[in-house]
SERO-4910 file (N, C-alpha, C, O; in steps of 0.05 Angstrom, whole numbers):
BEGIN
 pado doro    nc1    nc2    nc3   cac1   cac2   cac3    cc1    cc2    cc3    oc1    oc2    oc3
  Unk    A  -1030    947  -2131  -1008    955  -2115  -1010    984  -2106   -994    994  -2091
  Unk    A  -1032    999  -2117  -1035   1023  -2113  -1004   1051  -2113  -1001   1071  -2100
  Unk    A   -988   1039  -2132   -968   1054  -2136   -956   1049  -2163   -962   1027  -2174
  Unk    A   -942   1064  -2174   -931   1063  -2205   -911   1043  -2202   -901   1041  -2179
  Unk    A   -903   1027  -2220   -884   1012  -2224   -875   1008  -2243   -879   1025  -2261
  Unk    A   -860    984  -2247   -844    974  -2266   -868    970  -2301   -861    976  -2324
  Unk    A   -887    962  -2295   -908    962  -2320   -936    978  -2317   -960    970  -2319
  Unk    A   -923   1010  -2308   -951   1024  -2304   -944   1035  -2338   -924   1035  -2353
  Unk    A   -975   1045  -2341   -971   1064  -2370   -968   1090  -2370   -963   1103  -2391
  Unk    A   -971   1100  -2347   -967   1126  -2342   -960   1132  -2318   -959   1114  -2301
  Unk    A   -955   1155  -2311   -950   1171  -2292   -948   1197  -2294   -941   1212  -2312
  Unk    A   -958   1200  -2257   -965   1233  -2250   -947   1249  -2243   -935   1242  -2223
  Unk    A   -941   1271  -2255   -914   1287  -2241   -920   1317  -2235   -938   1323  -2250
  Unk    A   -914   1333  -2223   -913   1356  -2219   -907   1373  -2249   -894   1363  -2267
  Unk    A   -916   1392  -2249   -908   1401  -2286   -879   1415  -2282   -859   1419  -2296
  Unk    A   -886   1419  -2257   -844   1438  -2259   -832   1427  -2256   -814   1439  -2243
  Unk    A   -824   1397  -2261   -810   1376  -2257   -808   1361  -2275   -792   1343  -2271
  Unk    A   -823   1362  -2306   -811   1355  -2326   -811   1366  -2345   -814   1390  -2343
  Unk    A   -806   1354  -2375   -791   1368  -2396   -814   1354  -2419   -818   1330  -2420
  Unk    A   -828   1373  -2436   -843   1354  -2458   -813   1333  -2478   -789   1336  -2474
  Unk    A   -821   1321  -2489   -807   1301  -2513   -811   1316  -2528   -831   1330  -2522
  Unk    A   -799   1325  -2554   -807   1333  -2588   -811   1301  -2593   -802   1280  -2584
  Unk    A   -834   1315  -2619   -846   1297  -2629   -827   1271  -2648   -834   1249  -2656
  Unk    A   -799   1284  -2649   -790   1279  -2676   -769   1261  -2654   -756   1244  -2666
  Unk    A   -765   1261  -2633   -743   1247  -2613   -764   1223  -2599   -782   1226  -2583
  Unk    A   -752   1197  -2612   -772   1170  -2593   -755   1156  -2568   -733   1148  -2563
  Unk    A   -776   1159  -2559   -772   1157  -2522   -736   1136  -2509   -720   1137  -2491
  Unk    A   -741   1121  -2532   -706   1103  -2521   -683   1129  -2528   -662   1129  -2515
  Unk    A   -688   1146  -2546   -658   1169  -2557   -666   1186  -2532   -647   1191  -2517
  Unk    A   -692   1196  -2524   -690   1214  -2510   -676   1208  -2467   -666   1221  -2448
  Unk    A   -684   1186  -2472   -678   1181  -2439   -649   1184  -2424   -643   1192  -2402
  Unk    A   -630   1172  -2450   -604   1177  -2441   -600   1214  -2445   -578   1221  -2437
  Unk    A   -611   1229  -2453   -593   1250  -2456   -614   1270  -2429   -612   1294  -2423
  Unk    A   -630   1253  -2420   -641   1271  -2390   -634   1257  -2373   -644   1261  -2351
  Unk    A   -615   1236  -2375   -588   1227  -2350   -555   1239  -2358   -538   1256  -2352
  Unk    A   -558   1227  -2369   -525   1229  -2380   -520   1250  -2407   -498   1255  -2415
  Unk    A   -538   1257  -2416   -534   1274  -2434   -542   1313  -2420   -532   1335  -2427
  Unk    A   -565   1306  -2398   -560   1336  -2386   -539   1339  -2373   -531   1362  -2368
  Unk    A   -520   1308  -2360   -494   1312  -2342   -470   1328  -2353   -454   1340  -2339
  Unk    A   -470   1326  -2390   -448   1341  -2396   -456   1357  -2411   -438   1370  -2422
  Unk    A   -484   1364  -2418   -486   1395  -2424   -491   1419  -2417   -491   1441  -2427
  Unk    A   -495   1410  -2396   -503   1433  -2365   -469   1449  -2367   -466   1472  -2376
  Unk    A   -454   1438  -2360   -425   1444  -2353   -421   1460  -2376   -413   1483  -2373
  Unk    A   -425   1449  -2408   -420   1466  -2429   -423   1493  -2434   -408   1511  -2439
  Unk    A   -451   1490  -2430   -472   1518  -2426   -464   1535  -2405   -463   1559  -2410
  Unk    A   -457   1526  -2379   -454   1550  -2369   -424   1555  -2365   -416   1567  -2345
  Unk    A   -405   1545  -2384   -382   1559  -2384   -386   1564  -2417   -373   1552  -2434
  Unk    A   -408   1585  -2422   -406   1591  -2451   -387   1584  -2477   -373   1599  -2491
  Unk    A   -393   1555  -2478   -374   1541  -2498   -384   1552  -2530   -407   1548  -2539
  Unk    A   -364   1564  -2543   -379   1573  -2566   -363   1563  -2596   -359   1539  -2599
  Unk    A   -355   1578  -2615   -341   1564  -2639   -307   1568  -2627   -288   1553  -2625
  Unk    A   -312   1597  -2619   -286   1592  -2609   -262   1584  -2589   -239   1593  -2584
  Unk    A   -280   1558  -2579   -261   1554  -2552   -260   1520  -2561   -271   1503  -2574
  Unk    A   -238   1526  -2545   -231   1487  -2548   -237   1471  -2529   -247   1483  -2510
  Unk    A   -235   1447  -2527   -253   1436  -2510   -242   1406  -2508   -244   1389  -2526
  Unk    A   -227   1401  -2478   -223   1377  -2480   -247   1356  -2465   -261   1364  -2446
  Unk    A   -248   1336  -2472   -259   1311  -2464   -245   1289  -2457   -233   1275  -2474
  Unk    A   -244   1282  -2428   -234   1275  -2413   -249   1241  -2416   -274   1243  -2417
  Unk    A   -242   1219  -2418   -261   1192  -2428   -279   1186  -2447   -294   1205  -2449
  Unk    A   -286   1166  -2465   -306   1161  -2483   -313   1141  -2485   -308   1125  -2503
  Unk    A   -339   1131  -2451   -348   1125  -2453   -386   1134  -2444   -386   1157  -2453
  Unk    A   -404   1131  -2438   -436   1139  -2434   -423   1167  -2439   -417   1174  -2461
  Unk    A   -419   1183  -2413   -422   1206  -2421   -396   1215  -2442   -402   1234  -2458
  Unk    A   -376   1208  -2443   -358   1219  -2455   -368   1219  -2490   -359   1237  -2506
  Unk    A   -383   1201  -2498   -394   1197  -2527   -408   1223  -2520   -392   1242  -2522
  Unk    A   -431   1228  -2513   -455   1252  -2509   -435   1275  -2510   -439   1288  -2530
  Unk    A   -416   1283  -2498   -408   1315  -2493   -384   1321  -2520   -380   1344  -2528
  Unk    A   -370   1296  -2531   -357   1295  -2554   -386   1316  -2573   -385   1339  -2581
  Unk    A   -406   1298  -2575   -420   1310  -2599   -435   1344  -2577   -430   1366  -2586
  Unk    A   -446   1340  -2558   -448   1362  -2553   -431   1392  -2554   -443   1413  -2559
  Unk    A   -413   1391  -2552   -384   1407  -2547   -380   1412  -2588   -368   1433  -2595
  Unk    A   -387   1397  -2606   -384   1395  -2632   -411   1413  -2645   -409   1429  -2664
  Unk    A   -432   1409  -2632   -458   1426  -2635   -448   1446  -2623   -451   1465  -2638
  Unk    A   -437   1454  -2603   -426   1493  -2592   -412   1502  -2613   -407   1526  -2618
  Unk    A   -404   1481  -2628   -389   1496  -2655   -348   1487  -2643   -327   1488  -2655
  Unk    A   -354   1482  -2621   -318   1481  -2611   -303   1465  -2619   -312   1446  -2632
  Unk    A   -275   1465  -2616   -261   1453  -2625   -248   1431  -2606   -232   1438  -2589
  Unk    A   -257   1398  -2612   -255   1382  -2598   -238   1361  -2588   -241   1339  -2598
  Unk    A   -217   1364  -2565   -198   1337  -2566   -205   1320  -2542   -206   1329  -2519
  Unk    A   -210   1286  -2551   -211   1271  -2538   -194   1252  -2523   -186   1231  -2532
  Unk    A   -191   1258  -2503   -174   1242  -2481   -180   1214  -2475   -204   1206  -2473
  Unk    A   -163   1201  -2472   -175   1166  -2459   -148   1143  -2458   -134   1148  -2478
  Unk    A   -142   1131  -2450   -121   1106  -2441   -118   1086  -2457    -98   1072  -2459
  Unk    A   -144   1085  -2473   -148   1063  -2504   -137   1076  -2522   -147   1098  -2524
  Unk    A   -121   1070  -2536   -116   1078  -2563   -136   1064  -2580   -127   1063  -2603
  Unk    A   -159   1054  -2577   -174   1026  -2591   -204   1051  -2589   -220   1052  -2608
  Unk    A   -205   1062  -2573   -223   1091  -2577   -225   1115  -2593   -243   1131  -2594
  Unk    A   -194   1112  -2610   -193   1134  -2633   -216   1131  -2650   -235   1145  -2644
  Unk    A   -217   1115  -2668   -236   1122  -2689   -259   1127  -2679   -274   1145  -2689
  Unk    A   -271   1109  -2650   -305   1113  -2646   -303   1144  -2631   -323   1150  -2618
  Unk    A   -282   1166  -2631   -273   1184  -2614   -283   1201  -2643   -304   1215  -2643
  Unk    A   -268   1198  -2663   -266   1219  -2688   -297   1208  -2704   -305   1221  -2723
  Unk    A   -307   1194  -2699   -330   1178  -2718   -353   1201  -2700   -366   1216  -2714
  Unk    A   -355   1203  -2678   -366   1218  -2653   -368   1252  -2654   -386   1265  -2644
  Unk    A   -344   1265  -2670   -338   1288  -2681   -319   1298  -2663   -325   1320  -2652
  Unk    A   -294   1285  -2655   -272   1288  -2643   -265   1303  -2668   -276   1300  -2690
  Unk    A   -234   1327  -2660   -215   1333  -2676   -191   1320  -2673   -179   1316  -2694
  Unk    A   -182   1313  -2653   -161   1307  -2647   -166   1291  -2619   -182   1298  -2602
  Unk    A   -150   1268  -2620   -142   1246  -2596   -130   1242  -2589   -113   1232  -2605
  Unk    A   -122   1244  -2564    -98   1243  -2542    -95   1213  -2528   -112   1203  -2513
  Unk    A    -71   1200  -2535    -70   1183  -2514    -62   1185  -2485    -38   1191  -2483
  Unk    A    -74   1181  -2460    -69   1201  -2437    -58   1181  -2414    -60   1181  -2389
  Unk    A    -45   1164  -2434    -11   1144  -2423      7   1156  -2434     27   1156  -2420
  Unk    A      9   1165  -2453     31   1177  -2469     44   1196  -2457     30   1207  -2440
  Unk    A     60   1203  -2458     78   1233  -2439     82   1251  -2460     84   1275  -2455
  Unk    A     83   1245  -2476     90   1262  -2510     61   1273  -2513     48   1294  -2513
  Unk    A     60   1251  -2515     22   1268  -2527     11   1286  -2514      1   1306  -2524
  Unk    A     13   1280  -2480     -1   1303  -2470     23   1321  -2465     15   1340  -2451
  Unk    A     46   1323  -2470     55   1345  -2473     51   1367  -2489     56   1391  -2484
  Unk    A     39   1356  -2509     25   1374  -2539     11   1380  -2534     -2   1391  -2552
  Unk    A      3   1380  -2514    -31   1387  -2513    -34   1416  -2485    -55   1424  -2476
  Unk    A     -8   1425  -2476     -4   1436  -2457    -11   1460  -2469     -8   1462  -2494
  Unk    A    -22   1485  -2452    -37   1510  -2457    -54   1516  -2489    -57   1536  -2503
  Unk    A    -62   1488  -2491    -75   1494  -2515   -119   1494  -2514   -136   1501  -2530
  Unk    A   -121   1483  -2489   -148   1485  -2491   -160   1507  -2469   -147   1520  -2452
  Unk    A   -186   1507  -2473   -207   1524  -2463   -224   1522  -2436   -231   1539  -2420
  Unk    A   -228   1492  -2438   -249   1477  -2418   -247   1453  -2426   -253   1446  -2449
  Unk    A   -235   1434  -2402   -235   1401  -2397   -261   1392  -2379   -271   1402  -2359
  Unk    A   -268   1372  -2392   -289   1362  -2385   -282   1331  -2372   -287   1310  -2385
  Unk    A   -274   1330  -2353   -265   1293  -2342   -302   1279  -2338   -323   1289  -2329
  Unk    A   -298   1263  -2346   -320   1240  -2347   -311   1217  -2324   -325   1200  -2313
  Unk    A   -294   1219  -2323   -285   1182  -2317   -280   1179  -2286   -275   1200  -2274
  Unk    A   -282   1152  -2269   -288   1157  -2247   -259   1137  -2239   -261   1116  -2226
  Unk    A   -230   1149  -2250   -205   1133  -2244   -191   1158  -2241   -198   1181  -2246
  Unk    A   -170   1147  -2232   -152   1170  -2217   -134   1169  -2242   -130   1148  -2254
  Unk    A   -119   1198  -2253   -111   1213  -2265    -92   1230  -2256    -94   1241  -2234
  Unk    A    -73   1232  -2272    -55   1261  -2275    -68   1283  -2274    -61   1299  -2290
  Unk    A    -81   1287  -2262    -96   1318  -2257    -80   1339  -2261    -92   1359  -2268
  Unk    A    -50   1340  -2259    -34   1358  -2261    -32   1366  -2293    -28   1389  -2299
  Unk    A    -35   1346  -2311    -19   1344  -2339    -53   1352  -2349    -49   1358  -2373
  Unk    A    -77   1353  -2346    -98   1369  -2352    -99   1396  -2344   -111   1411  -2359
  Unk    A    -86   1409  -2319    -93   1430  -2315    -59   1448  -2334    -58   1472  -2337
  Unk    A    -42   1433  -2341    -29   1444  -2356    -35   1447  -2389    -27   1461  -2408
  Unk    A    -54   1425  -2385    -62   1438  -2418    -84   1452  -2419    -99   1447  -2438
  Unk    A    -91   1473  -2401   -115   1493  -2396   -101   1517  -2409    -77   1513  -2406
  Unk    A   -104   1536  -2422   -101   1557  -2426   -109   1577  -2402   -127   1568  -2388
  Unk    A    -98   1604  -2394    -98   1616  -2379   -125   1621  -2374   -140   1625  -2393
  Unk    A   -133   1622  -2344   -164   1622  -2343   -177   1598  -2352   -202   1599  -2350
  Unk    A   -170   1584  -2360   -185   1557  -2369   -197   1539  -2346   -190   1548  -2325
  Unk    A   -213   1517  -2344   -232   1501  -2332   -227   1481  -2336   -223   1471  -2358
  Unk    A   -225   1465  -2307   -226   1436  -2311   -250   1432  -2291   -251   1439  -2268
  Unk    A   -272   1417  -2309   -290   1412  -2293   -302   1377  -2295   -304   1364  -2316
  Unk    A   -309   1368  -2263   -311   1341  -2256   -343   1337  -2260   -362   1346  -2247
  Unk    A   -342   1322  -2279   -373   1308  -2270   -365   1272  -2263   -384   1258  -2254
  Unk    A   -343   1261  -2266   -343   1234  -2265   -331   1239  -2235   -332   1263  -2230
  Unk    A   -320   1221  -2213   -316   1228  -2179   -293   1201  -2187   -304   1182  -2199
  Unk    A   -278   1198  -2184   -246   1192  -2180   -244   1176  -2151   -250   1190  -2132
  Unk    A   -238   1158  -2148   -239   1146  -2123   -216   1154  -2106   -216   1147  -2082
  Unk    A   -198   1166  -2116   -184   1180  -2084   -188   1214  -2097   -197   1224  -2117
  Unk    A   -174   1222  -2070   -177   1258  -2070   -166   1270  -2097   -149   1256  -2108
  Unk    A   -174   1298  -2111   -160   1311  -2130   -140   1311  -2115   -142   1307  -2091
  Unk    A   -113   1318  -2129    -91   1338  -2114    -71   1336  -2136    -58   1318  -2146
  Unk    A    -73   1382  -2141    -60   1387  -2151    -57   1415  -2144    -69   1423  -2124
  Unk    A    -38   1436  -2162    -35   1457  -2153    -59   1474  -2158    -74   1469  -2177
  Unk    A    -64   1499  -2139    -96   1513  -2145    -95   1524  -2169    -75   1536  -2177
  Unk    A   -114   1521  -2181   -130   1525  -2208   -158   1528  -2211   -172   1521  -2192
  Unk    A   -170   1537  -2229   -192   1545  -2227   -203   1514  -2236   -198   1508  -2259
  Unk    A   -218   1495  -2222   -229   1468  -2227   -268   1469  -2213   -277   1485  -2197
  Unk    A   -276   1458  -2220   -301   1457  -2210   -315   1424  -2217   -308   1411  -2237
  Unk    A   -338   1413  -2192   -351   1393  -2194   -372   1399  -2204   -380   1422  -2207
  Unk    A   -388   1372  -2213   -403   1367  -2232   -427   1386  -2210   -422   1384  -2186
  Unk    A   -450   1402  -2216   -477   1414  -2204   -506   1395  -2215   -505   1384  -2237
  Unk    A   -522   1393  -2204   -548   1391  -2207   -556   1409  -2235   -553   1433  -2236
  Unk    A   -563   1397  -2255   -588   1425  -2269   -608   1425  -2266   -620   1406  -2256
  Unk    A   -622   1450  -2277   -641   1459  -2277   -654   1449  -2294   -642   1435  -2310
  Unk    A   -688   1452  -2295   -711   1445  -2319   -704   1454  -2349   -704   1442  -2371
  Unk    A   -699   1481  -2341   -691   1493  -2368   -671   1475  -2393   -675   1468  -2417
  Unk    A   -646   1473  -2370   -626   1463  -2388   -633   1433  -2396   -620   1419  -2411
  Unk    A   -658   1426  -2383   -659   1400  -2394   -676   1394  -2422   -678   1375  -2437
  Unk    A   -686   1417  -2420   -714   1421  -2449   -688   1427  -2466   -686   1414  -2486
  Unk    A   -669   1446  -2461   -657   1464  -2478   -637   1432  -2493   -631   1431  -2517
  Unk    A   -631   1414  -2476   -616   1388  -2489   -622   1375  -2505   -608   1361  -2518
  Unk    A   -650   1378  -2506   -662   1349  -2519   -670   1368  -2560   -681   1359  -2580
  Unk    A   -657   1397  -2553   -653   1411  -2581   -650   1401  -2604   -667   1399  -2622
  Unk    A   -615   1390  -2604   -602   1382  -2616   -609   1358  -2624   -606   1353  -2648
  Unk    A   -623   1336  -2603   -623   1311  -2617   -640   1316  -2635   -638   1313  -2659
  Unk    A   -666   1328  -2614   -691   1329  -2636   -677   1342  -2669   -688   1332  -2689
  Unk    A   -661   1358  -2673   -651   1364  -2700   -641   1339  -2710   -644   1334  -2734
  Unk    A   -629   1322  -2693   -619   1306  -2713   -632   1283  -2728   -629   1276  -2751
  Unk    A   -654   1269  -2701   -672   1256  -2714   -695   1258  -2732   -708   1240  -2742
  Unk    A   -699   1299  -2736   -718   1306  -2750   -696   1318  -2773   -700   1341  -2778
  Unk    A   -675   1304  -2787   -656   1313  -2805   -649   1343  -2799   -644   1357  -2818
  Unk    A   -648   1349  -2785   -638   1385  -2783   -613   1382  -2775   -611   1384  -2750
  Unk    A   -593   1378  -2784   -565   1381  -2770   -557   1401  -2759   -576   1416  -2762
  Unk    A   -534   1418  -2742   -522   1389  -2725   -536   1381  -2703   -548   1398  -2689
  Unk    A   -536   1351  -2698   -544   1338  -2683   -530   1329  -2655   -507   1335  -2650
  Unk    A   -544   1316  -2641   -534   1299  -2615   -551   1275  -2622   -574   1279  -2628
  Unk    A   -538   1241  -2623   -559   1224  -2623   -549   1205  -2603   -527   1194  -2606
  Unk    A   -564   1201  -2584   -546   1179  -2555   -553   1151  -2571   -567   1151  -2591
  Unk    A   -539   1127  -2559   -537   1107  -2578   -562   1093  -2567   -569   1095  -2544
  Unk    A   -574   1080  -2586   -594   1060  -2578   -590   1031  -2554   -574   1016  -2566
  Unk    A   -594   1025  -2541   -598   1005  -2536   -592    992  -2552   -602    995  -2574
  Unk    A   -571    969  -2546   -565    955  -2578   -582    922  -2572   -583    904  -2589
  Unk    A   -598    919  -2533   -611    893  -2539   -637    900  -2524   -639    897  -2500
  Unk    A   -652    906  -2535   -683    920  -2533   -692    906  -2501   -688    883  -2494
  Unk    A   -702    924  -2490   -713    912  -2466   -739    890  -2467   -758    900  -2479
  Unk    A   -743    868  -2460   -763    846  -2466   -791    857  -2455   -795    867  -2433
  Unk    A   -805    855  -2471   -831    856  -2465   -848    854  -2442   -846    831  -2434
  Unk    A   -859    863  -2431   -866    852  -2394   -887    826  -2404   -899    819  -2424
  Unk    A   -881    815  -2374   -903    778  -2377   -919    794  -2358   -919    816  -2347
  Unk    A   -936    770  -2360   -969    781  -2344   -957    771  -2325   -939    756  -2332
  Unk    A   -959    774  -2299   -955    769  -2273   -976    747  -2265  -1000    748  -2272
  Unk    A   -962    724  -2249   -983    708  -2248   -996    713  -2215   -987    729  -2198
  Unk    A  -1013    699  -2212  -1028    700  -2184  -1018    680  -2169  -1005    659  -2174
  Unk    A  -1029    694  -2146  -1018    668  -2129  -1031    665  -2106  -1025    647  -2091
***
């Protein structure tokens, strides 16, 4: 076929275009966190998330699992947002501190000027208003999931999800590698829970 495909064994890439693997991270942990795992640590990093800021998480699911534990490796202090109440424990099991139900009117009232930087994941329309009230002054609400109608709320400092860079993508795959090489704290994306099948020989024809 004279082109890479679906059962080549390798491939050629430009070198400033990818990221080595550590030895200690195998290739199924590492793939989700250079899709969905650079999507929410890019945002972390460059709003210098550190021990002392809080940090909400906006959904928990693909990415919202990844930036729970990422946001927990900055050392921050973590509350998870989501519509399931059936998401608490896999929220706190994840290294949530605290869980918000974000049907509740109470709940997110508690939660008003108490965080640092919101992180929305989810691609459903939301109270946008009742997140940017629980921002602390100067605080961030930033989109990497896209919402099928327009934001609209009062101006605030909000920002969309960016492209990263090479760097931050070597700089991601840190943490897992700590975790799968026992070095805690870790990031570990979930496995594949039904292994991809084996390729068949292609027949002729």
């Amino acid at each position: 076929m004279h082109r890479n495909g679906g059962y080549a064994d390798r491939v050629r890439a430009n070198a400033r275009f990818v990221v080595p693997i550590p030895d200690a991270l195998d290739s199924e942990h590492a793939a989700p966190l250079l899709c969905a795992g650079i999507t929410v640590y890019n945002p972390l990093r460059i709003n210098g998330i550190n021990p002392s800021s809080r940090v909400g998480v906006v959904g928990i699911g693909g990415l919202g699992h990844l930036a729970i534990q990422f946001a927990r490796v900055f050392g921050a202090e973590v509350t998870a947002f989501s519509t399931s109440p059936a998401k608490e424990e896999e929220a706190r099991a994840l290294g949530a501190h605290h869980f918000v139900n974000s049907l509740e009117s109470k709940a997110m009232k508690e939660t008003v000027g108490a965080l640092d930087f919101v992180l929305t994941t989810v691609n459903a329309d939301q109270d946008w208003g009742a997140y940017l009230q629980a921002l602390r002054p100067n605080g961030t609400l930033w989109f990497v999931g896209v919402p099928p109608a327009p934001v609209s709320c009062r101006p605030s400092r909000s920002s969309p999800a960016c492209a990263p860079s090479r760097q931050p993508g070597r700089q991601s795959l840190t943490p897992a590698r700590n975790a799968h090489g026992r070095r805690p704290p870790g990031v570990k994306a979930p496995p594949n829970s039904s292994p991809w099948p084996r390729p068949t020989t292609p027949s002729k024809r």
